[in-house]
C-alpha positions as CSV (number, residue, x, y, z in Angstrom):
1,X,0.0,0.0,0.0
2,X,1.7,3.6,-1.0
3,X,0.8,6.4,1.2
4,X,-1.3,8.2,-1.0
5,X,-3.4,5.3,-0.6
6,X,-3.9,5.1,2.8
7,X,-7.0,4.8,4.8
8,X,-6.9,8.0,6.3
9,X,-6.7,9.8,3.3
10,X,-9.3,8.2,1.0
11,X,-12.6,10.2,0.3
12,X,-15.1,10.2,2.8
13,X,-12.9,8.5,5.4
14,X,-11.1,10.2,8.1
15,X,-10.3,13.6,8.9
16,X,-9.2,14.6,5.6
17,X,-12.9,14.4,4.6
18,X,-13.8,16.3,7.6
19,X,-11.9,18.9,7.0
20,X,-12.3,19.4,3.2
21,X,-15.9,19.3,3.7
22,X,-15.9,22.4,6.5
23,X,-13.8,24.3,4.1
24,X,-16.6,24.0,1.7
25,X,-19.1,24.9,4.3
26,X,-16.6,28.2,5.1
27,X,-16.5,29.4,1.5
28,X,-20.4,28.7,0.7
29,X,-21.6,30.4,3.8
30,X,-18.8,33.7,2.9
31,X,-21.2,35.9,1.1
32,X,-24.3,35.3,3.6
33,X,-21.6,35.8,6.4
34,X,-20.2,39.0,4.8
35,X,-23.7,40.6,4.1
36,X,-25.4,39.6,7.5
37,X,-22.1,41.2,9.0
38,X,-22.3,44.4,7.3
39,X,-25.8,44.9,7.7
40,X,-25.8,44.3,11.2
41,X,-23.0,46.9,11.8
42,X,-25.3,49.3,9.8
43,X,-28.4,48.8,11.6
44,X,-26.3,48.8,14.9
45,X,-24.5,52.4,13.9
46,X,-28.1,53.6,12.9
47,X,-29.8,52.2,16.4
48,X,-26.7,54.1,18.3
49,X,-26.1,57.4,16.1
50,X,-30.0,58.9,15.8
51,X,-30.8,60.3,12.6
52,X,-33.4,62.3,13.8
53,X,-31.1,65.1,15.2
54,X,-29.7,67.3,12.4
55,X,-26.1,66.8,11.4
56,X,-25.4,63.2,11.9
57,X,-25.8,62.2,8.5
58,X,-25.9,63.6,5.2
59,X,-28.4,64.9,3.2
60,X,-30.5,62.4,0.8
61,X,-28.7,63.8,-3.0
62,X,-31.9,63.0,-4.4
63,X,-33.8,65.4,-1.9
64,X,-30.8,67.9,-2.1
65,X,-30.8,68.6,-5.8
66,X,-34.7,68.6,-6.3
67,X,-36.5,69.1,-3.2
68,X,-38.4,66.2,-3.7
69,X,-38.7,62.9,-1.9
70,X,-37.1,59.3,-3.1
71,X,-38.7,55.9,-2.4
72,X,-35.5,55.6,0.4
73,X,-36.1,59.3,1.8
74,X,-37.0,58.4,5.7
75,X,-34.8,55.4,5.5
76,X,-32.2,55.7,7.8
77,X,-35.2,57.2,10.6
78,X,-37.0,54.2,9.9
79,X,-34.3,52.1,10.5
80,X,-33.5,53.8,13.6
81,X,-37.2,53.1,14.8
82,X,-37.4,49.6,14.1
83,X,-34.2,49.1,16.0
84,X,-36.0,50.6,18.9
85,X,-38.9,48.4,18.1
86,X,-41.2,52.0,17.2
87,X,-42.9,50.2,14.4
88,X,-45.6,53.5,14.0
89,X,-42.4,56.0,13.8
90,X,-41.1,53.7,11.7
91,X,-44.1,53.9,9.3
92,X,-44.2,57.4,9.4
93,X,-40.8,57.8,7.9
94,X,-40.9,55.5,5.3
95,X,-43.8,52.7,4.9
96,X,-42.0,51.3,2.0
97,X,-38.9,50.1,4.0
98,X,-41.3,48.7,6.5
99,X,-43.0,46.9,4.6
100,X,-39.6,45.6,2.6
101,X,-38.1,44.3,5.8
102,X,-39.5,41.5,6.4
103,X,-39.4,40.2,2.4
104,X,-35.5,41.1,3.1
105,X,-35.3,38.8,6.4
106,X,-36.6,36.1,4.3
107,X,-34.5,36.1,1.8
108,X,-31.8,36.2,4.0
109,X,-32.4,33.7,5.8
110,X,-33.5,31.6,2.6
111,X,-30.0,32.7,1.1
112,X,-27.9,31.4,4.5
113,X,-30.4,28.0,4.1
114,X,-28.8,27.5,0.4
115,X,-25.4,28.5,1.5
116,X,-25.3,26.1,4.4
117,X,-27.0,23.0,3.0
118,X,-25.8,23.5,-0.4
119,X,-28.9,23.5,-2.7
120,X,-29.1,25.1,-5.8
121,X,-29.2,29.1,-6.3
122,X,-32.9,29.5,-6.4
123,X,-34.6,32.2,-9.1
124,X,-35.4,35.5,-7.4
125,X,-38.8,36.2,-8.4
126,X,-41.2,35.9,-11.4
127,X,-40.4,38.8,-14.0
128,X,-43.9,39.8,-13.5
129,X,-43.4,40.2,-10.0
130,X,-40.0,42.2,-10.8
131,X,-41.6,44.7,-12.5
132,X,-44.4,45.4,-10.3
133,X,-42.0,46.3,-7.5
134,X,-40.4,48.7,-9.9
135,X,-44.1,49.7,-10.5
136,X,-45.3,50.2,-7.4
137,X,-42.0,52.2,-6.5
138,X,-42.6,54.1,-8.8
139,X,-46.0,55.1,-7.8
140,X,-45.0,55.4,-4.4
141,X,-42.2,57.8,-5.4
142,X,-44.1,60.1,-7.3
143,X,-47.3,59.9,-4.1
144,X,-45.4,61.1,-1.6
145,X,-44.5,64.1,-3.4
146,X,-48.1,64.9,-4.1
147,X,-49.1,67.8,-1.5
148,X,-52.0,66.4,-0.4
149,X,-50.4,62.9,0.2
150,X,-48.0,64.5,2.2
151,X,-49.6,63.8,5.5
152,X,-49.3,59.6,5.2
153,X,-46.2,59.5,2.8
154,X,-43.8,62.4,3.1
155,X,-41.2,61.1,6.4
């Protein structure tokens, strides 16, 4: 028997496997790792830093050049509210974020499920269902920079 043939080192059999097999694990569950890390430290530096009081952060560009609202205008307050659980501030700031979240937990977690067990990359949505997103924020955009709309959409 050589010693590239021994026991220990065959497939499947022995630590060699073990190992080889983690490393896999380790790369696949990178991204997930990397995204879930970096979002965290957001929502955490959002939670700590409040962007309610002036100065902290800067001006939305979109806001700044036109004077009118984006579909993200109100974001970072939102965000700020959820992390303090205020779902209602929340909503006042920006009902579309509040709304996203929870599709955005989802797929999170559905992406850390692939990574971890392997499956296939999964389809993101229907193009139909693509578009009407990009409908609907749309719509939303232009609403909350209708005067009288104002009261429920402007944050």
């Amino acid at each position: 028997m050589t010693p590239a043939a021994a026991p220990t080192d065959a497939p499947g059999v022995g630590s060699g496997a073990a190992a080889a097999s983690g490393h896999g694990l380790l790369r696949r569950v990178a991204a997930p790792l990397a995204a879930t890390t970096v979002a965290l430290a957001g929502v955490l530096v959002v939670a700590t830093v409040d962007p309610h009081e002036p100065g902290h952060y800067p001006t939305c560009p979109f806001l700044w050049l036109t004077g009118l609202y984006c579909p993200g205008c109100g974001s970072l307050r939102a965000v700020h509210d959820l992390a303090h659980l205020d779902v209602a501030g929340a909503w006042g700031m920006n009902p579309a974020l509040v709304l996203a979240v929870p599709y955005l937990v989802l797929s999170g977690l559905a992406w850390w499920r692939r990574a971890a067990t392997g499956a296939p990359r999964a389809r993101l949505a229907p193009a139909w269902v693509i578009w009407g997103v990009l409908v609907a924020i749309c719509v939303y955009w232009v609403a909350r920079n209708v005067p009288v709309l104002a009261p429920w959409l402007a944050p």
